[in-house]
C-alpha positions as CSV (number, residue, x, y, z in Angstrom):
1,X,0.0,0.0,0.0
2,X,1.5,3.0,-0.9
3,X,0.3,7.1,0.2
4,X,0.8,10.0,-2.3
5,X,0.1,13.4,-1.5
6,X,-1.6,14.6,-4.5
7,X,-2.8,18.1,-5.6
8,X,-5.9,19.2,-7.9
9,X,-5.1,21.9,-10.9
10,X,-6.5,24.5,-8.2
11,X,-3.5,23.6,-5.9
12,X,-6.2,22.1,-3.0
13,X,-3.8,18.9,-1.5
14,X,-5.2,15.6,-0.2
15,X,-4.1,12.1,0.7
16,X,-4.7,9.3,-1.5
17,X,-3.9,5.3,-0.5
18,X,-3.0,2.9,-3.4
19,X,-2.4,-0.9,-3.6
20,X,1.2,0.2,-6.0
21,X,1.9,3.0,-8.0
22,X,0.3,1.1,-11.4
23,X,-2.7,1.5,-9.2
24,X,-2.4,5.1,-9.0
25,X,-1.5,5.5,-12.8
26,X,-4.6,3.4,-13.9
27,X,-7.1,5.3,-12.0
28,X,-5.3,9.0,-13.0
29,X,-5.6,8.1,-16.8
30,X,-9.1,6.6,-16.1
31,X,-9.9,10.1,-14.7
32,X,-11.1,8.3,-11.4
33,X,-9.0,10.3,-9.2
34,X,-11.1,14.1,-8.2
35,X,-10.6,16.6,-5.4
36,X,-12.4,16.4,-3.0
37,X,-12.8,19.8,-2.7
38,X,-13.8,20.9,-6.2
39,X,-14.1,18.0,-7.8
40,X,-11.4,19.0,-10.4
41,X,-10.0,15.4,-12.0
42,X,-6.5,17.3,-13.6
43,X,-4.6,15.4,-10.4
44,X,-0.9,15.2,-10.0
45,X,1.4,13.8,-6.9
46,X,2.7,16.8,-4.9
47,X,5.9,16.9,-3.1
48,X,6.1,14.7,-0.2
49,X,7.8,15.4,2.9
50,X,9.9,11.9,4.5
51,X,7.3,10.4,7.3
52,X,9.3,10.4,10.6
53,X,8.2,9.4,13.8
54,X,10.0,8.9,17.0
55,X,11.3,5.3,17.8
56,X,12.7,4.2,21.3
57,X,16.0,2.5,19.3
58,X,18.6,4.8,19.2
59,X,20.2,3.8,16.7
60,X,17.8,3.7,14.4
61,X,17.0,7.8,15.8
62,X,20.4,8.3,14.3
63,X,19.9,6.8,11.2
64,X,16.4,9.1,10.3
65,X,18.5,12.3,11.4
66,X,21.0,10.9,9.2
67,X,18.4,11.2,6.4
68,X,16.8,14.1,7.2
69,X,20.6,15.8,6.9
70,X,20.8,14.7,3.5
71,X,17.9,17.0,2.5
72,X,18.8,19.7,4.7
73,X,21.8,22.1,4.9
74,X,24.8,22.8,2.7
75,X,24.4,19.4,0.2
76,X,20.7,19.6,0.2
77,X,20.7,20.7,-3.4
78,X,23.0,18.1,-4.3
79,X,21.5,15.1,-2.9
80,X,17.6,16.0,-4.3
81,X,19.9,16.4,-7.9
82,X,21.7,13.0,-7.2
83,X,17.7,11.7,-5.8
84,X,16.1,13.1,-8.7
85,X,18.5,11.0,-11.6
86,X,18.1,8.2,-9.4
87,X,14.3,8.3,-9.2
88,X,13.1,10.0,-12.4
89,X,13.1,9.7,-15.9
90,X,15.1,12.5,-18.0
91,X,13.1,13.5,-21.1
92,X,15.6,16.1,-22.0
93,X,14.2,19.0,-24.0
94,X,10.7,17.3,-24.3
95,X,9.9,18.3,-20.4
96,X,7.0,20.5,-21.4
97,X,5.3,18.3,-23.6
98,X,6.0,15.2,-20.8
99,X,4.7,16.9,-18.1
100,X,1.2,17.2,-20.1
101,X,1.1,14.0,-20.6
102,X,2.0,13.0,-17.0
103,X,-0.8,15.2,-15.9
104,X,-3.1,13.5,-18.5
105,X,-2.1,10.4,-17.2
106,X,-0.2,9.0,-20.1
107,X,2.7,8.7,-18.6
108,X,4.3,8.3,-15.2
109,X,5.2,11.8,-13.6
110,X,8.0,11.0,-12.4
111,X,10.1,13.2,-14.6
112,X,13.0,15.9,-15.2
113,X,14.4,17.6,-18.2
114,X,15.6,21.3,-19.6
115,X,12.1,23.8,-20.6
116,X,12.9,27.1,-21.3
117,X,11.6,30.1,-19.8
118,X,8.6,30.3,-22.6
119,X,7.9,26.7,-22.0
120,X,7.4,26.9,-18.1
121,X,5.6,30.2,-18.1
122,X,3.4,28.1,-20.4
123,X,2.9,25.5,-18.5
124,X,2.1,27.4,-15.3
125,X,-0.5,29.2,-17.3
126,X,-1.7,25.9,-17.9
127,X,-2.0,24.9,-13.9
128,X,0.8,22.2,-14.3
129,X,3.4,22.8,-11.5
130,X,7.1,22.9,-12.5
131,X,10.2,24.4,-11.3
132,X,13.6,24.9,-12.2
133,X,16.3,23.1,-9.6
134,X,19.3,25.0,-9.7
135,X,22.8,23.9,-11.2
136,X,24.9,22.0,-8.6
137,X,28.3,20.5,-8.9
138,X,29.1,16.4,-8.6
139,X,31.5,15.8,-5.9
């Protein structure tokens, strides 16, 4: 079972539970998936914070704080870079035209590529969220 955040085209957020991430697709291109709120069906995932709780082992305390380091302070930037090749497709110059199809459901949205200024301003207009992540250096 997995839990998404996900996010209508009028930026309301709400929980949704899946049995796998096929699940999710299926019912996103099937236009199943609607706010709750408006009833908008244009969903997409949102950013998800990592779920921590507190645990009584202490070693496995340190090990969380160890992740939550790598997403915050000085190598933040780099390790969402070296996350994001890890975990997402690169569709190069095609971003724009991906990321409709992601929010159409046509495609996984997990994705990343180059859209220029145009493009994005475009897209915003459109109510699909993108953002630029700046250039960092590999160590």
């Amino acid at each position: 079972m997995v839990k998404y955040n996900l996010r209508c085209s009028y930026d309301h957020e709400f929980e949704g539970w899946f049995s796998n991430e096929s699940s999710y697709l299926d019912q996103k291109k099937k236009k199943l998936l609607t706010c709750p709120i408006c009833d908008d069906d244009v969903i997409r995932r949102a950013i998800m914070a990592p779920n921590v709780t507190a645990k009584k082992n202490k070693s496995l305390q340190k090990e969380k704080k160890g992740e939550l380091a790598m997403y915050n302070g000085p190598n933040a930037a780099r390790n969402l870079k070296k996350w994001i090749k890890e975990n997402c497709e690169d569709v190069g110059s095609n971003f724009a035209n991906e990321a409709r199809k992601a929010v159409a459901g046509e495609r996984d949205d997990h994705i990343y590529g180059t859209a220029t200024d145009k493009e994005l301003k475009k897209l915003h207009e459109e109510g699909i969220s993108a953002l630029r992540i700046p250039k960092v250096k590999d160590h």
